[in-house]
Structure formats: C-alpha cells, structure tokens
C-alpha positions in Angstrom: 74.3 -30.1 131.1 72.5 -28.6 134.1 68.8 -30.8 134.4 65.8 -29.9 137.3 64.2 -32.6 137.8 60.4 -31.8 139.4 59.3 -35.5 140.4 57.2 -36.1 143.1 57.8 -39.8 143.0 61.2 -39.8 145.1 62.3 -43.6 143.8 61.9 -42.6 140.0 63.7 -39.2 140.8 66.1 -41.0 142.6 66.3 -43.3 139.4 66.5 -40.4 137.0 69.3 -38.4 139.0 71.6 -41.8 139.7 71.1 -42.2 135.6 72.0 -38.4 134.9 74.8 -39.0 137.5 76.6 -42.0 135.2 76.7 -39.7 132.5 78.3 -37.1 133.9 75.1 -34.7 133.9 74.1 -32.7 137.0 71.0 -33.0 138.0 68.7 -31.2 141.0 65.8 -32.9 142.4 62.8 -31.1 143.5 59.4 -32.6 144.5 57.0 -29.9 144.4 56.6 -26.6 142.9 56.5 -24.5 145.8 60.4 -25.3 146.2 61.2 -25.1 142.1 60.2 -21.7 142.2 63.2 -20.6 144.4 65.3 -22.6 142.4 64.5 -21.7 138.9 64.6 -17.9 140.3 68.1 -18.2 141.8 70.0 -21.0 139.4 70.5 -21.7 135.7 69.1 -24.9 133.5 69.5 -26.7 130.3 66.4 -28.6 131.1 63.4 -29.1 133.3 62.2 -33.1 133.1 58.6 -32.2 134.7 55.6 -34.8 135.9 52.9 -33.9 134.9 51.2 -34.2 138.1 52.4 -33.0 141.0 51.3 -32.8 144.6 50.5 -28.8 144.9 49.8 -28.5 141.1 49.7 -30.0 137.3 52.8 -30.0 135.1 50.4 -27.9 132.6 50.1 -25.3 135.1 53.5 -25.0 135.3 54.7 -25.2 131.5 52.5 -21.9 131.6 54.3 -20.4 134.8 57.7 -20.9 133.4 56.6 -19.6 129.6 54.2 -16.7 131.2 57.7 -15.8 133.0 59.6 -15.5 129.7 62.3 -18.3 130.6 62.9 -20.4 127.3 64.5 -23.3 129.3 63.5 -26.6 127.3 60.7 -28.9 129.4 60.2 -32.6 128.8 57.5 -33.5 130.6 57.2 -36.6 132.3 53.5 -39.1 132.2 51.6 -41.9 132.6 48.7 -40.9 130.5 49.3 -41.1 126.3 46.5 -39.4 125.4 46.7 -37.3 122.3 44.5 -34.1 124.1 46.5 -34.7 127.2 49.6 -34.5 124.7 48.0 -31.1 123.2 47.3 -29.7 125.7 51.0 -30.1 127.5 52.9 -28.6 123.9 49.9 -25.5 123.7 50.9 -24.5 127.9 55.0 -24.5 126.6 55.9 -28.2 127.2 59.1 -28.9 123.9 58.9 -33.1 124.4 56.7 -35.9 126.4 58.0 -39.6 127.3 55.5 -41.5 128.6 55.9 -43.9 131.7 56.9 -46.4 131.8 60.1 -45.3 129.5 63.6 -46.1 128.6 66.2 -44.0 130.4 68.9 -44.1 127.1 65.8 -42.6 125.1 64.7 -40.1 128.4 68.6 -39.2 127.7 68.7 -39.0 124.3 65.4 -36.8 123.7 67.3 -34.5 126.8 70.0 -33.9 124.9 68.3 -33.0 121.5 66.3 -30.4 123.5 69.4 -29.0 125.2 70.7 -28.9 122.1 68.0 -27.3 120.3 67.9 -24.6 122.8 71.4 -23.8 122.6 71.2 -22.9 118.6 67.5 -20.9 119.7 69.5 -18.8 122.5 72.6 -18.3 120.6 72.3 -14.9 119.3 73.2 -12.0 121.2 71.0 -8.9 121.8 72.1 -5.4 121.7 71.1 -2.2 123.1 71.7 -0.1 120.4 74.7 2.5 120.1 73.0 4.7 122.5 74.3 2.3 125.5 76.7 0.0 123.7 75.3 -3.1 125.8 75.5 -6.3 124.7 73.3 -9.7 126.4 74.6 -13.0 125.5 71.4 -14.9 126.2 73.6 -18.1 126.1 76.0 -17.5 128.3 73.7 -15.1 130.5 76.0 -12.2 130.7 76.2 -8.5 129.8 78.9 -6.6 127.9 79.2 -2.6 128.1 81.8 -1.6 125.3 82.9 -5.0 125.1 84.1 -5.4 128.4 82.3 -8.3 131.0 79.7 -7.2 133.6 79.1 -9.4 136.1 75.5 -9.5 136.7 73.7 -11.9 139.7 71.5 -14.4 137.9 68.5 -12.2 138.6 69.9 -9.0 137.6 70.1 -10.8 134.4 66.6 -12.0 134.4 65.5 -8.7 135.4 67.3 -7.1 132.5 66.4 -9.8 129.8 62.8 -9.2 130.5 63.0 -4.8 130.1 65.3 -5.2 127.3 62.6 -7.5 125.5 59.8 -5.1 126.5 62.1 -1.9 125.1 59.7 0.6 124.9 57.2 -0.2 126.7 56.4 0.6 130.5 57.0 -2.5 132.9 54.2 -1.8 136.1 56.6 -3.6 139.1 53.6 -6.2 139.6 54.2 -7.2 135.9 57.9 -7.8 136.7 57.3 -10.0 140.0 55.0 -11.9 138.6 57.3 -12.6 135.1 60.6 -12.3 137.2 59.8 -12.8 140.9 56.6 -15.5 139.7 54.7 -16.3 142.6 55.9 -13.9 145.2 53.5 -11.4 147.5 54.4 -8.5 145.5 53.5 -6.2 148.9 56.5 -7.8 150.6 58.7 -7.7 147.1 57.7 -4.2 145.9 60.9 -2.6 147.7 63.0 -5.8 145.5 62.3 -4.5 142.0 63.2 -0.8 143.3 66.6 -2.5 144.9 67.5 -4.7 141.7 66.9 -1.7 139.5 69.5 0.5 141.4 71.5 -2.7 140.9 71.5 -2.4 137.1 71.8 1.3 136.9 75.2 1.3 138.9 76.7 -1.7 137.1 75.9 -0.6 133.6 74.3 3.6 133.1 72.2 5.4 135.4 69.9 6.6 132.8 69.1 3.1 131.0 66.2 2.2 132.9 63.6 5.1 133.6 60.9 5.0 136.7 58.0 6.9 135.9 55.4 8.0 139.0 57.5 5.1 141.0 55.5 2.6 139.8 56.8 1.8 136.3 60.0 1.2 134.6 60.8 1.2 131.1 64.1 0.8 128.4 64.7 3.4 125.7 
C-alpha cells in the first residue's frame, strides 16, 4: 500500500507516516495542495488520508479536484469537526471515509485498509478498445496491452489515455484535458503538452487511435 498523506499539521503527519512506517506501508507526506498536485500527477496511490482544512484550501475543495479529474483513488478524510452537514457535505464532493480527531491510529489503519481494498475489487476490471485496435487497460495495474503484449506507458500517458478512452466518442477540447489530466496548470504554458503526450501514445500503440480535429480537439473511435 502506497498512502499520500496531505496534513498540514507536521507533528500529526509525522505521527501518521512513523505509524504507516511500523506497518510496512509507504507513506508521502505533503502539507499543502499546491505541492500534492505535482505528486498525484506524476505518482500512483492506494489512498489519500486528507485534512479537511488546509492552509491554501479546504479538503472539500479538493475531494472535488481529484473526482472532477476522474482519479478513483480512495480519500479518508481527516477532522476535528463531527458534524453531520460537515460529514455530507465531504461524501457529496467524493470523500469514501471520515475519522474524526482525536482518533485511534489501529482504527485510522484499519478503515485504510478496507478502502484500499474496496478500491482494488472497483478497479479490477480491465477495459478494452474493441477489435478495431486490440488494446487492452488494466486499470489496476495501470498498464496497456496491444495484442496481448505489455506497453510501457509513463504514468501520465496512462492518465491521459484512461480519460479519452472513457470519453470514446466524444471530442476532448485540450483545456478539458489539462484541467481533468494536467488539473490546475496554465493551460497557455501546457497547450504544446497535450499535443506532445498525444504523439506519445500514437507511436507507442497506433497512429490513427487518437484523432485531432481543427488542432484543438482530440477524440477515440
């Protein structure tokens, strides 16, 4: 199990990790979202354990960033207040499980493990492109297969590919896919990306499987 931690208060994350640590779980520890979008863009997670309030934005806020993305990545959020429209409001913006503080690290473990867990049954079926490409995405295990055989694809090559292949059909504008790939980037400065990541896909798998139309959209057939 791979966990993000996003805790602004460095003595409980510090408690959390050292806790994750005697159980053999790896843990990352971030303290504001500014820096967890890099790292949810450019690593993989079983679990996000989220406060709900952090310094440069609420826990709600981000529970919709990551969902609004398409990620699926379990969240168990993290706060002081038990209040049932604070609770609500936290499972309606994509949170999967709260523990309120002050709380028992065995249970913060335990409930980590059932969502983890949960997940893993949830992500476990493969998708498939259809006989037209013969392309397979094991979701779980976040790679691609082209008649069977392995291509290794960059964490966001995946992402990027995840997100057309669950929009089939439908054109993808490139600010669409740096907000829901990219998130939060200055899609002036990215625009060139999506073109570049695109090209990546079409030489590692077909040319023709993603289309551009006027240069400003893609789409999957």
């Amino acid at each position: 199990m791979k966990v993000l931690i996003i805790e602004d208060n460095e003595l409980l994350s510090n408690n959390i990790a050292t806790y994750l640590k005697l159980e053999n779980i790896e843990s990352k520890q971030i303290f504001e979202w500014k820096t967890a979008v890099f790292e949810l863009a450019s690593s993989n997670y079983d679990l996000v354990i989220l406060d709900l309030w952090l310094p440069d934005i609420s826990g709600i806020e981000v529970c919709e960033k990551i969902r609004e993305s398409g990620k699926n990545i379990p969240i168990l959020i993290l706060t002081a207040r038990s209040n049932i429209k604070d609770k609500i409001s936290g499972f309606q913006s994509g949170a999967d499980d709260y523990v309120i503080k002050p709380f028992d690290y065995e249970e913060l473990l335990v409930r980590a493990q059932v969502l983890v867990r949960r997940n893993f049954v949830v992500r476990s079926k493969n998708i498939s492109l259809g006989k037209k490409w013969n392309i397979t995405l094991d979701l779980n295990n976040k790679k691609a297969f082209v008649s069977g055989e392995e291509m290794h694809l960059s964490n966001m090559e995946m992402e990027l590919l995840v997100y057309l292949v669950h929009n089939k059909w439908k054109t993808v504008s490139k600010e669409e896919l740096l907000e829901k790939v990219w998130w939060e980037y200055n899609d002036f400065q990215l625009s060139r990306t999506v073109d570049v990541y695109v090209w990546y896909l079409r030489k590692k798998l077909w040319k023709e499987i993603i289309e551009t139309i006027r240069w400003q959209w893609y789409v999957i057939y």
